[in-house]
C-alpha positions, -999 to +999 in steps of 0.1 A: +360-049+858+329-049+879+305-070+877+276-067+851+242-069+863+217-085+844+204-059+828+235-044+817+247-085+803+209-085+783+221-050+764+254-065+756+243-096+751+211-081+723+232-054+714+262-072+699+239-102+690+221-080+666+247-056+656+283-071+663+306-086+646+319-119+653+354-129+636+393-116+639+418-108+615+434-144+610+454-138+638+434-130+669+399-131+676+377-105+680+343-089+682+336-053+663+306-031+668+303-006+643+278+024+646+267+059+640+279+085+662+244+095+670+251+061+696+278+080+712+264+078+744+260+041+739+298+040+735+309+053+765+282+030+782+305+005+771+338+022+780+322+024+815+318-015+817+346-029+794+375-004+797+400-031+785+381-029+752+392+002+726+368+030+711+381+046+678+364+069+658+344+089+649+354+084+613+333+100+587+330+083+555+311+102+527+278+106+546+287+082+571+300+086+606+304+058+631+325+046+659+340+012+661+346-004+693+370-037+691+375-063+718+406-085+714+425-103+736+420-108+773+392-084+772+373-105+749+383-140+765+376-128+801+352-098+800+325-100+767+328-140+755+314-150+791+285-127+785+279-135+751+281-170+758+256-170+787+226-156+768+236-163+729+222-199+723+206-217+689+173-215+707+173-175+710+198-165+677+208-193+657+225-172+631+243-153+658+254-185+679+266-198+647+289-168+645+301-170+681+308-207+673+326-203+644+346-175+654+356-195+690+360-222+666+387-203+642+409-191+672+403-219+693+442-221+701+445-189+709+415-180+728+426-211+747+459-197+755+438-163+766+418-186+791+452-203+808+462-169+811+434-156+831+433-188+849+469-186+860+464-146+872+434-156+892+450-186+912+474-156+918+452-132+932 
């Protein structure tokens, strides 16, 4: 992945503060952003700069159509929670922080494991 600038980590950071999810599905973590497909645009602009992360959708609903992009695993643990972490405090969102906490807090064994991982293929490299 390359680098983020900082303008690129304050989108993430505001964008999924405001609109993401925060949880998993009581086996791995994971953040969920869920919008309508008039934000294509903003999708791929993810893609670009998370392409371990996966896009599904558009899925049309009644009147609704959205995309959902999902970050599990070592994307999340190495790619988004380091962003999110950086910029999401109590002082700026406490709501949001509170998810973040209790969502790192929930899978704390595995995101744990996620982190030896990455710290095992980086003394690697």
């Amino acid at each position: 992945m390359t680098p983020l600038s900082p303008r690129d980590q304050g989108i993430v950071a505001g964008l999924l503060l405001s609109q993401g999810s925060f949880g998993g599905d009581g086996k791995q973590p994971q953040i969920t952003l869920r919008m309508h497909v008039r934000h294509e645009a903003l999708f791929a602009w993810l893609m670009e700069r998370f392409p371990r992360t996966k896009l599904y959708g558009p899925y049309h609903h009644g009147d609704r159509s959205y995309f959902q992009w999902m970050v599990r695993g070592q994307a999340l643990v190495e790619d988004v929670l380091p962003v999110l972490e950086a910029v999401i405090t109590p002082e700026l969102d406490g709501p949001a922080h509170e998810r973040l906490v209790e969502m790192r807090t929930n899978y704390a064994e595995t995101i744990s494991r996620a982190e030896r991982r990455a710290a095992l293929a980086a003394a690697d490299d």
